[in-house]
N, C-alpha and C positions, 0 to 999 in steps of 0.2 A: 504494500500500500504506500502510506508515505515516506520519503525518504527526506531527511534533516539534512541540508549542510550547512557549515558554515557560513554566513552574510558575510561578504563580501563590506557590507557597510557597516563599520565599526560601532557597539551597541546600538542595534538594533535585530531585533528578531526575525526570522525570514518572513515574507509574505508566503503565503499560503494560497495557492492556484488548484482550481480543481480542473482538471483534464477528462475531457467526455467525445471518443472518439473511437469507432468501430474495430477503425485500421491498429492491430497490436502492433506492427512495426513503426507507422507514423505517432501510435503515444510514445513509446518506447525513446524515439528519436527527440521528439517534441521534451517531452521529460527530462531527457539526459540535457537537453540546451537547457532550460528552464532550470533545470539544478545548477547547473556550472553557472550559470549566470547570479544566480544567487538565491531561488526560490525553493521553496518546499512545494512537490507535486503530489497530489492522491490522482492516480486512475480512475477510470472509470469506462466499461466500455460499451455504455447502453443508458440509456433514460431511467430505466427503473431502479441500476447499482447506480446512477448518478446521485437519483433521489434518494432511496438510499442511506449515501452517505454523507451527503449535505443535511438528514434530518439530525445527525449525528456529531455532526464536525462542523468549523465556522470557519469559511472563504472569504479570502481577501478578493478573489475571482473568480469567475468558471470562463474557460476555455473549450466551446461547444462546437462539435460537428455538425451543419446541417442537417445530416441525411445517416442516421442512426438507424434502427429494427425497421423506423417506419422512415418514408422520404422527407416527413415534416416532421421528424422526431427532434432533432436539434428548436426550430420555432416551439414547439409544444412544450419544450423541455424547461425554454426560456420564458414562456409566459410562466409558465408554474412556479420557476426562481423569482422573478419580480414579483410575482405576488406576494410570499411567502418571505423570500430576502429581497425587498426592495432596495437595498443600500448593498449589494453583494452586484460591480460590475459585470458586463457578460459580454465576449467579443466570441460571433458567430462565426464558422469557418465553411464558407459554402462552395463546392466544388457543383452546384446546379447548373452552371453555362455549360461543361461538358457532359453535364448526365443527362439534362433535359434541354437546356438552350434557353433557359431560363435566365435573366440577371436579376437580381435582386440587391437593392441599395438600400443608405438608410436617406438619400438625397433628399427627397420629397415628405412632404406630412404624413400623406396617405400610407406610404410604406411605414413611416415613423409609428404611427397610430398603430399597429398589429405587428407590426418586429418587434419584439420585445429583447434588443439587445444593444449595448451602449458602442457598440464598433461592431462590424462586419467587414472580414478579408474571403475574397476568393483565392481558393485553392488553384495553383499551389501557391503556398506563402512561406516566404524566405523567412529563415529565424529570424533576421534581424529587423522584418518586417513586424512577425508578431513580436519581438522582444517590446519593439516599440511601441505598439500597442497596450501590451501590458503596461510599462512604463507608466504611459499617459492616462490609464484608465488607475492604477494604483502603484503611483508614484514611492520609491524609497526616501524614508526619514532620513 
């Protein structure tokens, strides 16, 4: 589950990321950047063990896949978090343009009003893309 490293930023505790992503080699990867870089990751590889274990544990973040058991598992996943953790950010990870041809933004109101997530990258996203992400969504002390 989760793995401890040491912060990188001097007295302070890691942030705490929850990772919710089908692919066990893209957590695995995502994971091991997110630890090096200075974070504490818990897996997760499905909406139900996401839920879970956020009813259990307290996120600095979730880091969600789109397209989980179901195609709208990732959306579904994150409506449930903001309900429930409204103060718990959430950056989508949608690879939709190549599964469906689908794009989805958070540009517009319209999208804004039913995404319930505070950033959205499409796949694939370079570490240093999501690092910054996180970064921006829960910034180090």
């Amino acid at each position: 589950m989760a793995h401890c490293k040491i912060s990188p930023f001097p007295n302070t505790m890691p942030k705490n990321v929850l990772l919710v992503d089908k692919d066990p080699d893209l957590r695995l990867k995502t994971k091991q950047f997110l630890q090096d870089a200075g974070y504490s990751v818990t897996e997760a590889e499905g909406e139900k063990q996401a839920y879970e274990i956020a009813r259990s544990n307290k996120f600095d973040i979730a880091v969600v896949d789109l397209i989980l058991e179901n195609a709208d598992g990732g959306f579904t996943l994150s409506y449930h978090f903001k309900r429930d953790y409204p103060e718990m950010p959430i950056i989508l990870l949608s690879d939709s343009v190549s599964a469906f041809g689908v794009d989805f933004s958070l540009e517009s109101d319209s999208e804004r009003s039913w995404i319930k997530a505070d950033a959205l990258l499409n796949k694939p996203v370079r570490n240093e893309q999501l690092l910054q992400a996180v970064r921006q969504q829960v910034p180090q002390e």
